[in-house]
Biopython code that builds the backbone (N, CA, C, O; Angstrom):
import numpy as np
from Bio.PDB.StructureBuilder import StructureBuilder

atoms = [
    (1, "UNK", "N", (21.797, -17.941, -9.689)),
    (1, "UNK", "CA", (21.078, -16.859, -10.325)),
    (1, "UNK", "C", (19.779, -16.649, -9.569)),
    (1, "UNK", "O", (19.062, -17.550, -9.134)),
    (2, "UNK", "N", (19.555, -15.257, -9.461)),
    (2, "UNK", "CA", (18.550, -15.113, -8.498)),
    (2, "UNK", "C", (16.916, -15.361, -9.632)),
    (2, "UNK", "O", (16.863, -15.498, -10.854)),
    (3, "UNK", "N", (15.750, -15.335, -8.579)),
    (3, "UNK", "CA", (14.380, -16.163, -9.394)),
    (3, "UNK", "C", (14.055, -14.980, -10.562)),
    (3, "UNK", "O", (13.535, -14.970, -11.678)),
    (4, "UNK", "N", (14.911, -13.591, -9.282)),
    (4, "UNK", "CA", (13.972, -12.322, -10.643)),
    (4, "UNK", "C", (14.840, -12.295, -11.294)),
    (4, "UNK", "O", (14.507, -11.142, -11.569)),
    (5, "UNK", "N", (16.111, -12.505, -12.136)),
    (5, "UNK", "CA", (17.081, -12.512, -12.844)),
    (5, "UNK", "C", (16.504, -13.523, -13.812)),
    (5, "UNK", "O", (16.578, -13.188, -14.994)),
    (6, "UNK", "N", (15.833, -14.928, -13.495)),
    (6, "UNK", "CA", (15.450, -15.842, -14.442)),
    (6, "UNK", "C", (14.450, -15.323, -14.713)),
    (6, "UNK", "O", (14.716, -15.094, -15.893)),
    (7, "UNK", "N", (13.171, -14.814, -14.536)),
    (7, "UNK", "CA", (12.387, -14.215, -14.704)),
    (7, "UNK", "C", (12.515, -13.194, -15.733)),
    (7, "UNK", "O", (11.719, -13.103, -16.668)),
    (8, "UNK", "N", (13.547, -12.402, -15.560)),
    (8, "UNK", "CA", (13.820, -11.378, -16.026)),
    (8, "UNK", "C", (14.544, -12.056, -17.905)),
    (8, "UNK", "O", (14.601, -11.476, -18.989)),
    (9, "UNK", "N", (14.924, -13.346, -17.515)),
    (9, "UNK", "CA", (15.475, -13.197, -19.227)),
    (9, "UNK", "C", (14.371, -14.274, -19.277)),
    (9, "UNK", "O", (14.389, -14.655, -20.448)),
    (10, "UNK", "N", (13.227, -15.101, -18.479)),
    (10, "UNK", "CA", (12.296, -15.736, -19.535)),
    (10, "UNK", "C", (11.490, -14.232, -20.337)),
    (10, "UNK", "O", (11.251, -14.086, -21.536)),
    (11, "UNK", "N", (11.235, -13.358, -19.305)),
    (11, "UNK", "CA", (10.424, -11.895, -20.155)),
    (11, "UNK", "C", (10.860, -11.623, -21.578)),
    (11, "UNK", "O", (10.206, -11.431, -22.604)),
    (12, "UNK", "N", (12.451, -11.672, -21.280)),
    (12, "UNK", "CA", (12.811, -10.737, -22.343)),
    (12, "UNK", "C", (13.185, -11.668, -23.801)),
    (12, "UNK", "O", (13.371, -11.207, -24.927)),
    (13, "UNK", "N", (13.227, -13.247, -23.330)),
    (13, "UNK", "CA", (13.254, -14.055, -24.448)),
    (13, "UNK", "C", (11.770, -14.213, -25.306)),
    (13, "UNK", "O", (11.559, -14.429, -26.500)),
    (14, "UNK", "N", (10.685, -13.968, -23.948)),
    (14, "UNK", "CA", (9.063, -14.182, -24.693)),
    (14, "UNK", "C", (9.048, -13.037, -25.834)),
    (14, "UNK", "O", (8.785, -13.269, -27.014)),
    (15, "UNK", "N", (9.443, -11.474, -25.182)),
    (15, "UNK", "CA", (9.693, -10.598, -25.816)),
    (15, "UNK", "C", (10.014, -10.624, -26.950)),
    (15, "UNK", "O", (9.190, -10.230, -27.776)),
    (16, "UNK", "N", (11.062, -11.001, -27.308)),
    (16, "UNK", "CA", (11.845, -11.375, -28.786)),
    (16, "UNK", "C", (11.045, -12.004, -29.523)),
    (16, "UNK", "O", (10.655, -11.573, -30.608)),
    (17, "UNK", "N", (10.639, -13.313, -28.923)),
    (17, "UNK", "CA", (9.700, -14.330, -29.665)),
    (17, "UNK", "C", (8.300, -13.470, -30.128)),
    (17, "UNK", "O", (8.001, -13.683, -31.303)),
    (18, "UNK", "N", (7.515, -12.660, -29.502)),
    (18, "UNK", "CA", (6.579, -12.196, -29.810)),
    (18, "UNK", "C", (6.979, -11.215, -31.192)),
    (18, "UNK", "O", (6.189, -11.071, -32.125)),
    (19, "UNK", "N", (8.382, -10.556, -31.143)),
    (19, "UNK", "CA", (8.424, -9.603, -32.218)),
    (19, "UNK", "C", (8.515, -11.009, -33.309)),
    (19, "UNK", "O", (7.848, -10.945, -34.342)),
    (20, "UNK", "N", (9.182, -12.004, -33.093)),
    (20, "UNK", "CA", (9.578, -12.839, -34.041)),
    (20, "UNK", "C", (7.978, -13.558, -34.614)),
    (20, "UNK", "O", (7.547, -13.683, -35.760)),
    (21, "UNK", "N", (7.521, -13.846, -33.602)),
    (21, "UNK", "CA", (6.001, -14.919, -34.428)),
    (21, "UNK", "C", (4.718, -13.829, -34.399)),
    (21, "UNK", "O", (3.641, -14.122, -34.919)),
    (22, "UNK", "N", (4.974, -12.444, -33.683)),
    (22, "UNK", "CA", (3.692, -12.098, -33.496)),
    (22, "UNK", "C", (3.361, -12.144, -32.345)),
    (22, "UNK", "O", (3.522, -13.062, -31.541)),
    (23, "UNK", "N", (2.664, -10.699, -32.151)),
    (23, "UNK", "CA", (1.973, -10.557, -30.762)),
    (23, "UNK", "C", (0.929, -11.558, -30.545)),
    (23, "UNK", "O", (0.877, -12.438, -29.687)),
    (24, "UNK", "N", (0.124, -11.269, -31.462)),
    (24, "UNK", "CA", (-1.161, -12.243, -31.294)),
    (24, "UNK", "C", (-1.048, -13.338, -31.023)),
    (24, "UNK", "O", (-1.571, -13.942, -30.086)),
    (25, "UNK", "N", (-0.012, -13.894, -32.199)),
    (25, "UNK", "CA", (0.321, -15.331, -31.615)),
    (25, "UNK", "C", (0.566, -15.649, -30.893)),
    (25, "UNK", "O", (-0.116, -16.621, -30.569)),
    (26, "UNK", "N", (1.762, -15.244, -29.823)),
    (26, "UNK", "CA", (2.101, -15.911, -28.762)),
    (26, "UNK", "C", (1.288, -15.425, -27.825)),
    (26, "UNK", "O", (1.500, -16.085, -26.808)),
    (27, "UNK", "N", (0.216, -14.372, -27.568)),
    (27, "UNK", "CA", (-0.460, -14.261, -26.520)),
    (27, "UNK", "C", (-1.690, -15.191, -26.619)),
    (27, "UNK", "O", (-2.488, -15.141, -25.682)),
    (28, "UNK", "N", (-2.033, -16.367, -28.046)),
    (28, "UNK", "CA", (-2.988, -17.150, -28.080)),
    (28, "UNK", "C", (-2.547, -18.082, -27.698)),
    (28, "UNK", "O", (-3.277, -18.948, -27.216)),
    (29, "UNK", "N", (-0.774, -18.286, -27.800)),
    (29, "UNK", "CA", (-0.433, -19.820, -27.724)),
    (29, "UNK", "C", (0.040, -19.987, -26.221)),
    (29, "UNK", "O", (-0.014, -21.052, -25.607)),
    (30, "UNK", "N", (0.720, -18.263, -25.492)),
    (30, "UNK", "CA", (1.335, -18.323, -23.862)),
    (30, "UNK", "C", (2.208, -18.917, -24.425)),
    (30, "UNK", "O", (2.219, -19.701, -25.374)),
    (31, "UNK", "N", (3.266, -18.329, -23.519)),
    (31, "UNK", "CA", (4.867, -18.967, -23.661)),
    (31, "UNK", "C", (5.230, -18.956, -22.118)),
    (31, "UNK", "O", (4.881, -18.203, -21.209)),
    (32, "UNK", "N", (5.936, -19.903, -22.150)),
    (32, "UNK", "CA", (6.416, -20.238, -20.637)),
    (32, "UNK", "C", (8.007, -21.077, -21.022)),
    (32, "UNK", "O", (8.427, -21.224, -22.170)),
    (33, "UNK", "N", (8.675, -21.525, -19.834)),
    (33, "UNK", "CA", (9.578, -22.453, -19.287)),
    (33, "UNK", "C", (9.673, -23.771, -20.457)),
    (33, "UNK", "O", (10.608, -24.174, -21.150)),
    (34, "UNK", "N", (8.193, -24.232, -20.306)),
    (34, "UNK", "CA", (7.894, -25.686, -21.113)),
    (34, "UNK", "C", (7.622, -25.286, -22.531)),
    (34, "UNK", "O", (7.951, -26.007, -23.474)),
    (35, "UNK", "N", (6.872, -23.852, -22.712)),
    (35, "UNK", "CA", (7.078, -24.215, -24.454)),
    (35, "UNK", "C", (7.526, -24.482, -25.147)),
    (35, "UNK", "O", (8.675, -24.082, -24.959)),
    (36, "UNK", "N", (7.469, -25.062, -26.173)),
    (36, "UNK", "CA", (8.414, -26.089, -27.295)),
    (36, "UNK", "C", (8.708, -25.100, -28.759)),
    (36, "UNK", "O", (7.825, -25.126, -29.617)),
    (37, "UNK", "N", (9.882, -24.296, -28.992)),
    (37, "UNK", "CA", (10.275, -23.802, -30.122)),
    (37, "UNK", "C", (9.034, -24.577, -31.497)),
    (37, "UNK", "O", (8.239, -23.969, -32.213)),
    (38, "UNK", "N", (9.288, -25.895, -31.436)),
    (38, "UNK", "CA", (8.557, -26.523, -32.590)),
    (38, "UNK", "C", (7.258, -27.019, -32.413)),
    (38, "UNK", "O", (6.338, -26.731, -33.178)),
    (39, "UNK", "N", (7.142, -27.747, -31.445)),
    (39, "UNK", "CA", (5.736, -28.493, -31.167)),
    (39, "UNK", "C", (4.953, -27.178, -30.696)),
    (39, "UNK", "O", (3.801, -27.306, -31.112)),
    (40, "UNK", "N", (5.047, -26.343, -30.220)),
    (40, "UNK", "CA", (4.077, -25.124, -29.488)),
    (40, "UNK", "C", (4.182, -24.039, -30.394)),
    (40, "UNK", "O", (3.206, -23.289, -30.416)),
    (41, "UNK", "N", (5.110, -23.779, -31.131)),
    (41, "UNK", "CA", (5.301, -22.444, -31.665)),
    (41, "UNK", "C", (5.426, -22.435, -33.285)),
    (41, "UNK", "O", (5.258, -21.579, -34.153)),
    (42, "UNK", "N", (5.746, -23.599, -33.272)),
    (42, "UNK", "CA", (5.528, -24.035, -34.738)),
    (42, "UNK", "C", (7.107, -23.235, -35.847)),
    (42, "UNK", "O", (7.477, -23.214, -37.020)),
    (43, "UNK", "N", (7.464, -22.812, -34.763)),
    (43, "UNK", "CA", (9.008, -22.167, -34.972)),
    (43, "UNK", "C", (9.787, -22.454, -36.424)),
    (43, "UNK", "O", (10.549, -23.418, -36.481)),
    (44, "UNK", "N", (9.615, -21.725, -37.429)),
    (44, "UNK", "CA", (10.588, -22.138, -38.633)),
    (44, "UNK", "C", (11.808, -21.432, -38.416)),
    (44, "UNK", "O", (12.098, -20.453, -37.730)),
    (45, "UNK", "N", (12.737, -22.525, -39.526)),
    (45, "UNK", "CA", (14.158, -22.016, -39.272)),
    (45, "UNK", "C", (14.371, -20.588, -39.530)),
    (45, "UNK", "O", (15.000, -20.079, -38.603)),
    (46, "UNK", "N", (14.044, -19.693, -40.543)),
    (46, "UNK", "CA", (13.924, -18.503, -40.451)),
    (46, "UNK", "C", (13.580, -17.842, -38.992)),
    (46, "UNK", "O", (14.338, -17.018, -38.480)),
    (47, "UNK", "N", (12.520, -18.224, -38.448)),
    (47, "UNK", "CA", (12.318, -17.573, -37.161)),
    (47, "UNK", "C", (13.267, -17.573, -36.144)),
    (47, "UNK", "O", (13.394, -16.677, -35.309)),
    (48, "UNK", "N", (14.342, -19.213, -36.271)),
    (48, "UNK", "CA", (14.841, -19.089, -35.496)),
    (48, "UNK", "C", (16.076, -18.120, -35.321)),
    (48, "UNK", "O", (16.387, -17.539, -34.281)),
    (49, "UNK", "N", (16.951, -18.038, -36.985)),
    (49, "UNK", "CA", (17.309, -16.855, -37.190)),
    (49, "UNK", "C", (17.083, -15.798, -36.338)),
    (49, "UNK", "O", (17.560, -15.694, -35.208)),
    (50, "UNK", "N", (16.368, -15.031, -36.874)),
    (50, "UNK", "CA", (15.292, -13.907, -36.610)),
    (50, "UNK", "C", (15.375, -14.144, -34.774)),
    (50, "UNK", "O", (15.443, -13.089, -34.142)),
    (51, "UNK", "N", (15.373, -14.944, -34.268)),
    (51, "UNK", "CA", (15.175, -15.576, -32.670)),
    (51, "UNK", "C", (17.072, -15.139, -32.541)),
    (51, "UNK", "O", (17.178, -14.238, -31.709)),
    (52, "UNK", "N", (17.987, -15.401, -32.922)),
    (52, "UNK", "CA", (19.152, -15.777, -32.771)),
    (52, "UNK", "C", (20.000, -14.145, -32.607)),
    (52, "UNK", "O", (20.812, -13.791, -31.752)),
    (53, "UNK", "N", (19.305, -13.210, -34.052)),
    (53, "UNK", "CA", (19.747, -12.206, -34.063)),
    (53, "UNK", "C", (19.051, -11.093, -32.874)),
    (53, "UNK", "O", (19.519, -10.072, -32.370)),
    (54, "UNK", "N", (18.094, -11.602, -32.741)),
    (54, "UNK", "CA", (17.547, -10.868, -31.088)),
    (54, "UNK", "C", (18.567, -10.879, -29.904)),
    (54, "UNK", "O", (19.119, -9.890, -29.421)),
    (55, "UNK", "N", (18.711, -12.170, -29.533)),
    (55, "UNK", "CA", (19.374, -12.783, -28.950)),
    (55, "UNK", "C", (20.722, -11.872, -28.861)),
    (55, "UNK", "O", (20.845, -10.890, -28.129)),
    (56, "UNK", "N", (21.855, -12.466, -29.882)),
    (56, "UNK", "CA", (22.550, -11.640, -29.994)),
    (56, "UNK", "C", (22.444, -10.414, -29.619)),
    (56, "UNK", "O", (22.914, -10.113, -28.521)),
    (57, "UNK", "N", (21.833, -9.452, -30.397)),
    (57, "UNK", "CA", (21.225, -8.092, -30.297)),
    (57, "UNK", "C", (21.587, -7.535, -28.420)),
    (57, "UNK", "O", (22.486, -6.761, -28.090)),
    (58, "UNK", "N", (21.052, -7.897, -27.918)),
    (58, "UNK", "CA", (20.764, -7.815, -26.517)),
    (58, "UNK", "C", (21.436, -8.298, -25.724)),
    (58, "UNK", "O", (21.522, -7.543, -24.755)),
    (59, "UNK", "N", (22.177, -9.497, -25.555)),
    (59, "UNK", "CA", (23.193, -10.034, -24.977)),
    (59, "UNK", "C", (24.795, -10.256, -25.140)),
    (59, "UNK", "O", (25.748, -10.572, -24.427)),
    (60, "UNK", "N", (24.579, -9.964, -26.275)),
    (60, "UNK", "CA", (25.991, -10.002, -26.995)),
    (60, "UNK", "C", (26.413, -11.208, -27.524)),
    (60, "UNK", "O", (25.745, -12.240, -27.462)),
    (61, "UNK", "N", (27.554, -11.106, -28.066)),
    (61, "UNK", "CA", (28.423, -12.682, -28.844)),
    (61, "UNK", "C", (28.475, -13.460, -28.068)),
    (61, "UNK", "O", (28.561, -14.618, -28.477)),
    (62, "UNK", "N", (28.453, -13.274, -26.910)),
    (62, "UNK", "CA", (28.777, -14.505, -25.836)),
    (62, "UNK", "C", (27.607, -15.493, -25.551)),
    (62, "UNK", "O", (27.561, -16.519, -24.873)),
    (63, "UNK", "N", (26.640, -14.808, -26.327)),
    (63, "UNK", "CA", (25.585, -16.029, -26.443)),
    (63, "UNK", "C", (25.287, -16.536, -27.908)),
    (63, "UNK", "O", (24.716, -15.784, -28.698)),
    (64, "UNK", "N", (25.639, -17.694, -28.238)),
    (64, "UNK", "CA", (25.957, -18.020, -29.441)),
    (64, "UNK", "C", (24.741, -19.292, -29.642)),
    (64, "UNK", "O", (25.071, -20.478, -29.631)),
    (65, "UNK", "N", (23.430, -18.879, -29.807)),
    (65, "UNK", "CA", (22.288, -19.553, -30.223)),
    (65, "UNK", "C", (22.548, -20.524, -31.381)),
    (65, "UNK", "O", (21.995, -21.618, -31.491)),
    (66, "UNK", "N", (23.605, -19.922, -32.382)),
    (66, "UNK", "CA", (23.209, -21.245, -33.776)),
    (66, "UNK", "C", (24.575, -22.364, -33.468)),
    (66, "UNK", "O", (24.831, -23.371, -34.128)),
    (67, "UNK", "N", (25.383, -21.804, -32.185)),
    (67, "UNK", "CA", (26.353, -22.781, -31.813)),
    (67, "UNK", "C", (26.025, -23.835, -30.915)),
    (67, "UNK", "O", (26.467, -24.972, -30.746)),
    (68, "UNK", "N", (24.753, -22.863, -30.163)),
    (68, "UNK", "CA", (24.022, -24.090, -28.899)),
    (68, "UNK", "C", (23.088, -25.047, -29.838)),
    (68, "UNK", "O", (23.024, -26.260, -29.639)),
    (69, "UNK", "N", (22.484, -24.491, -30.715)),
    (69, "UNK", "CA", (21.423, -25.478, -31.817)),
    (69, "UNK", "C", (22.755, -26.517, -32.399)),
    (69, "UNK", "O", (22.897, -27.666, -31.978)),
    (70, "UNK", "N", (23.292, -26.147, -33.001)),
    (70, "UNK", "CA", (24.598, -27.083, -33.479)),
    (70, "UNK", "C", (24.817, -27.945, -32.736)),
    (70, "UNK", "O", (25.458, -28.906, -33.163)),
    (71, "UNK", "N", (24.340, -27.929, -31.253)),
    (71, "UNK", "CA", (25.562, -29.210, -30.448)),
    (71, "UNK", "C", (24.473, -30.301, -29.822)),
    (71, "UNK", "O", (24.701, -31.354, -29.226)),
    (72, "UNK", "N", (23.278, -29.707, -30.151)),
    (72, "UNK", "CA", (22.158, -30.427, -30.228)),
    (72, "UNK", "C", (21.742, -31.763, -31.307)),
    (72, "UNK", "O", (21.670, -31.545, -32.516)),
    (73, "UNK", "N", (21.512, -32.991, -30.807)),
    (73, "UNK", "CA", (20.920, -33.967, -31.859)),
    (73, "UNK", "C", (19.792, -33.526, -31.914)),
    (73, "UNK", "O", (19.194, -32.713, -31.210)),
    (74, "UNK", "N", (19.313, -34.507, -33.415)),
    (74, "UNK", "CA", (18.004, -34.137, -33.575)),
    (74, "UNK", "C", (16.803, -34.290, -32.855)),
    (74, "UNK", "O", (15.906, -33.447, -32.884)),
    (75, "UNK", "N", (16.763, -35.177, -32.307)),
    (75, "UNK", "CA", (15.639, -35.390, -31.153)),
    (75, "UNK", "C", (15.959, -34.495, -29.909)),
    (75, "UNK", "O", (15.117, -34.383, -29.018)),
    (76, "UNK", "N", (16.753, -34.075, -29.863)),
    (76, "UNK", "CA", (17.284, -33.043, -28.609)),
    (76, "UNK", "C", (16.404, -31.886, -29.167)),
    (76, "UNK", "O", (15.314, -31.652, -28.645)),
    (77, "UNK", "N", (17.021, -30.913, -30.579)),
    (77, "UNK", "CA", (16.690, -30.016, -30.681)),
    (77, "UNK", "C", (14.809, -30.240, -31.208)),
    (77, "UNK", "O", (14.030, -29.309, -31.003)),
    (78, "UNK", "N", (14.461, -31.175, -31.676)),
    (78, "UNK", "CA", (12.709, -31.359, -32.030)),
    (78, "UNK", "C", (12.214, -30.494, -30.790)),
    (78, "UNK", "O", (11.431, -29.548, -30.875)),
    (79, "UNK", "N", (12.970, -31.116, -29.284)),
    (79, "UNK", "CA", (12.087, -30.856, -28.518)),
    (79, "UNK", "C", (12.372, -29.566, -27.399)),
    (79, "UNK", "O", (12.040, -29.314, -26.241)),
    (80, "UNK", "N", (13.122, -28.971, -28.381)),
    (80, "UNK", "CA", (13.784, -27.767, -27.425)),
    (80, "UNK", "C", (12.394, -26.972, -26.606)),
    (80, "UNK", "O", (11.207, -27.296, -26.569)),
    (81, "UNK", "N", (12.962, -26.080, -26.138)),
    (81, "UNK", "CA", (11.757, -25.756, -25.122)),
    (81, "UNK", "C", (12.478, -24.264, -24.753)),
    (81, "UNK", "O", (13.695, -24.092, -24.829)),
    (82, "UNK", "N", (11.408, -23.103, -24.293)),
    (82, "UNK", "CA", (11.865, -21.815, -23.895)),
    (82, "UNK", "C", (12.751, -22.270, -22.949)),
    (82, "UNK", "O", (13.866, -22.240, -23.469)),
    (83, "UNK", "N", (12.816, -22.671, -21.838)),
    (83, "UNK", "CA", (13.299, -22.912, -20.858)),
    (83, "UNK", "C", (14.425, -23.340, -20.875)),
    (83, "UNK", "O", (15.178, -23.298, -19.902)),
    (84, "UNK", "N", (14.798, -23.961, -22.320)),
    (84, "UNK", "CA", (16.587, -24.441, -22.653)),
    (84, "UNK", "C", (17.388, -23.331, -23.265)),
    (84, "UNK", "O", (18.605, -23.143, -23.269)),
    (85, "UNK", "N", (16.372, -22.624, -23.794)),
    (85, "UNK", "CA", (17.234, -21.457, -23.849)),
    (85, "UNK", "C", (17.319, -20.134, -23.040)),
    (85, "UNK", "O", (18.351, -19.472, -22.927)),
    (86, "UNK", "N", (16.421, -19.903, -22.630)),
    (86, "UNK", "CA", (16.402, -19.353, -20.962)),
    (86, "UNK", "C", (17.695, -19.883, -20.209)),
    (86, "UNK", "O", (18.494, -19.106, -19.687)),
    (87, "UNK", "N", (17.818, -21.034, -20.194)),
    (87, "UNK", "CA", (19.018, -21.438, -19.044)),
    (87, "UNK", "C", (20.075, -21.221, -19.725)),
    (87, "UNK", "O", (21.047, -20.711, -19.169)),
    (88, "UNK", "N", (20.099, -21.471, -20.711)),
    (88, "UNK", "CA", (21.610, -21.552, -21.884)),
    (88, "UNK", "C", (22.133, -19.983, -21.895)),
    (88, "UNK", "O", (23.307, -19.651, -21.734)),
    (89, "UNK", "N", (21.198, -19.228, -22.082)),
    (89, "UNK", "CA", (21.216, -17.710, -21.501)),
    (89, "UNK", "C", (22.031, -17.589, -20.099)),
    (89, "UNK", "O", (23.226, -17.297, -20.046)),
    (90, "UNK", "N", (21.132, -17.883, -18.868)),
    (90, "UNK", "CA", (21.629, -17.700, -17.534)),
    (90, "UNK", "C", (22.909, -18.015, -17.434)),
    (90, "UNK", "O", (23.640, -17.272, -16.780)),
    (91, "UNK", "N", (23.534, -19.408, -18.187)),
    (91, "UNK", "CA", (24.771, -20.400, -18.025)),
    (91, "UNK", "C", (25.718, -18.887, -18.676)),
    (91, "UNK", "O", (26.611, -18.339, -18.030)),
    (92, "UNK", "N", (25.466, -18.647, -19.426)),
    (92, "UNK", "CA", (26.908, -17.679, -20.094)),
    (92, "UNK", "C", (26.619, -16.531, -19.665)),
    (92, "UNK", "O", (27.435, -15.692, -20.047)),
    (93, "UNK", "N", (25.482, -15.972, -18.781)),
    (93, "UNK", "CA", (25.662, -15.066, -17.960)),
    (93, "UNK", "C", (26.284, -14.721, -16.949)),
    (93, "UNK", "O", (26.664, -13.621, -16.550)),
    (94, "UNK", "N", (26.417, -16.352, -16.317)),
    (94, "UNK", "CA", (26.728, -16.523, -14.861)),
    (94, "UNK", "C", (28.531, -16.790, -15.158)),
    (94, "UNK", "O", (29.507, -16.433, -14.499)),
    (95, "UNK", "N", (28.441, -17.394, -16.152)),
    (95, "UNK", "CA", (30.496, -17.589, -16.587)),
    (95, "UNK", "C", (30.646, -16.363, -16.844)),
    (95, "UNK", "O", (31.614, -15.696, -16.478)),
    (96, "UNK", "N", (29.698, -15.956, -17.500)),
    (96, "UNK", "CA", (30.736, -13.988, -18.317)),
    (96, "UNK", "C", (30.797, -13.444, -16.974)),
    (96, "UNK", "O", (31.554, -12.475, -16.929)),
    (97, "UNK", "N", (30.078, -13.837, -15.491)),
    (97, "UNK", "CA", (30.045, -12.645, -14.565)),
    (97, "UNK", "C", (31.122, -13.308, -13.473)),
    (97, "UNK", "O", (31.287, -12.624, -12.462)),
    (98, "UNK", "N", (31.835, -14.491, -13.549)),
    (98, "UNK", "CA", (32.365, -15.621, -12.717)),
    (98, "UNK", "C", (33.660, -14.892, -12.406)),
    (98, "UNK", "O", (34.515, -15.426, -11.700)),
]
sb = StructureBuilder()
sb.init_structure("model")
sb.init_model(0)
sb.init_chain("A")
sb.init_seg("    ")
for serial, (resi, resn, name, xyz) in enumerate(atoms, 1):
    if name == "N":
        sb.init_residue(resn, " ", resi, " ")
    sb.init_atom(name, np.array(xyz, "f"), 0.0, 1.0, " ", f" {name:<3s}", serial, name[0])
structure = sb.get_structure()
Protein backbone atom coordinates (compact mmCIF):
# COMPACT_ATOMS: atom_id res chain seq x y z
CA UNK A 1 0.00 0.00 0.00
CA UNK A 2 1.33 3.14 -1.09
CA UNK A 3 2.43 6.01 2.04
CA UNK A 4 -0.44 8.41 0.45
CA UNK A 5 -3.04 5.63 0.49
CA UNK A 6 -2.09 5.11 4.37
CA UNK A 7 -2.21 8.55 4.86
CA UNK A 8 -5.18 8.86 3.14
CA UNK A 9 -7.29 6.37 5.51
CA UNK A 10 -5.25 7.62 8.81
CA UNK A 11 -7.17 11.27 7.51
CA UNK A 12 -10.24 9.83 6.98
CA UNK A 13 -10.34 7.57 10.22
CA UNK A 14 -9.18 10.99 12.36
CA UNK A 15 -12.13 12.39 10.40
CA UNK A 16 -14.76 10.05 11.71
CA UNK A 17 -13.27 10.20 15.16
CA UNK A 18 -13.54 13.97 15.27
CA UNK A 19 -17.37 13.76 14.18
CA UNK A 20 -17.50 10.96 16.87
CA UNK A 21 -15.63 12.80 20.10
CA UNK A 22 -15.65 16.30 18.74
CA UNK A 23 -13.74 18.68 16.87
CA UNK A 24 -12.33 20.36 19.72
CA UNK A 25 -11.44 17.42 21.27
CA UNK A 26 -9.41 15.72 19.12
CA UNK A 27 -7.69 18.84 17.85
CA UNK A 28 -6.66 19.32 21.84
CA UNK A 29 -5.77 15.73 22.21
CA UNK A 30 -4.01 15.21 18.10
CA UNK A 31 -4.59 11.91 16.79
CA UNK A 32 -1.99 10.03 15.10
CA UNK A 33 -0.73 6.23 14.30
CA UNK A 34 0.00 5.80 18.29
CA UNK A 35 -3.18 7.16 19.71
CA UNK A 36 -4.88 4.92 22.03
CA UNK A 37 -8.89 4.51 21.39
CA UNK A 38 -8.92 4.37 25.44
CA UNK A 39 -5.90 5.70 27.16
CA UNK A 40 -5.81 8.99 24.70
CA UNK A 41 -9.31 9.36 23.69
CA UNK A 42 -11.01 8.19 26.48
CA UNK A 43 -13.23 6.29 23.81
CA UNK A 44 -16.65 4.85 25.27
CA UNK A 45 -18.31 1.91 23.95
CA UNK A 46 -21.00 3.99 22.46
CA UNK A 47 -18.37 5.96 20.60
CA UNK A 48 -17.02 3.08 19.45
CA UNK A 49 -20.29 2.18 17.87
CA UNK A 50 -20.74 5.50 16.51
CA UNK A 51 -16.70 4.83 15.29
CA UNK A 52 -17.89 1.39 13.67
CA UNK A 53 -20.95 2.80 11.83
CA UNK A 54 -18.60 5.48 10.17
CA UNK A 55 -16.46 2.98 9.30
CA UNK A 56 -18.86 0.92 7.73
CA UNK A 57 -20.54 3.96 6.19
CA UNK A 58 -17.52 4.63 3.95
CA UNK A 59 -15.88 1.44 3.37
CA UNK A 60 -18.37 -0.95 3.29
CA UNK A 61 -19.19 -4.52 5.05
CA UNK A 62 -15.95 -5.71 4.27
CA UNK A 63 -14.67 -3.90 7.09
CA UNK A 64 -16.15 -5.40 10.03
CA UNK A 65 -14.85 -3.21 13.18
CA UNK A 66 -17.09 -5.03 16.01
CA UNK A 67 -15.69 -8.43 14.40
CA UNK A 68 -11.97 -7.09 14.57
CA UNK A 69 -12.78 -5.79 18.42
CA UNK A 70 -14.25 -9.38 19.03
CA UNK A 71 -11.02 -11.24 18.16
CA UNK A 72 -9.17 -9.05 20.38
CA UNK A 73 -8.26 -10.02 24.25
CA UNK A 74 -8.65 -7.73 26.72
CA UNK A 75 -5.34 -6.35 27.16
CA UNK A 76 -5.03 -6.35 23.34
CA UNK A 77 -8.07 -4.27 22.87
CA UNK A 78 -7.24 -1.73 26.38
CA UNK A 79 -4.50 -0.81 24.22
CA UNK A 80 -5.75 -0.49 20.77
CA UNK A 81 -4.34 2.38 18.99
CA UNK A 82 -5.44 4.50 15.61
CA UNK A 83 -2.89 2.81 13.85
CA UNK A 84 -4.53 -0.84 14.44
CA UNK A 85 -7.23 0.21 12.90
CA UNK A 86 -5.76 2.16 10.17
CA UNK A 87 -3.95 -1.10 9.19
CA UNK A 88 -6.95 -3.43 9.79
CA UNK A 89 -8.52 -0.98 7.22
CA UNK A 90 -5.48 -1.18 4.64
CA UNK A 91 -5.44 -5.30 5.27
CA UNK A 92 -9.15 -5.67 3.76
CA UNK A 93 -8.42 -3.13 1.33
CA UNK A 94 -5.52 -4.70 -0.07
CA UNK A 95 -7.50 -8.50 -0.05
CA UNK A 96 -10.82 -6.79 -1.48
CA UNK A 97 -8.31 -5.34 -4.30
CA UNK A 98 -6.00 -8.84 -4.52
Amino acid sequence: MSMSHEHDVLAEVAGMLAEVVGHDFLAAAGVGRATRFTEDLALESIEFVALAERVRGRYGDGIDLPGFLAGLDLDRLAELAVGDLVGHIEDRLAAAHA
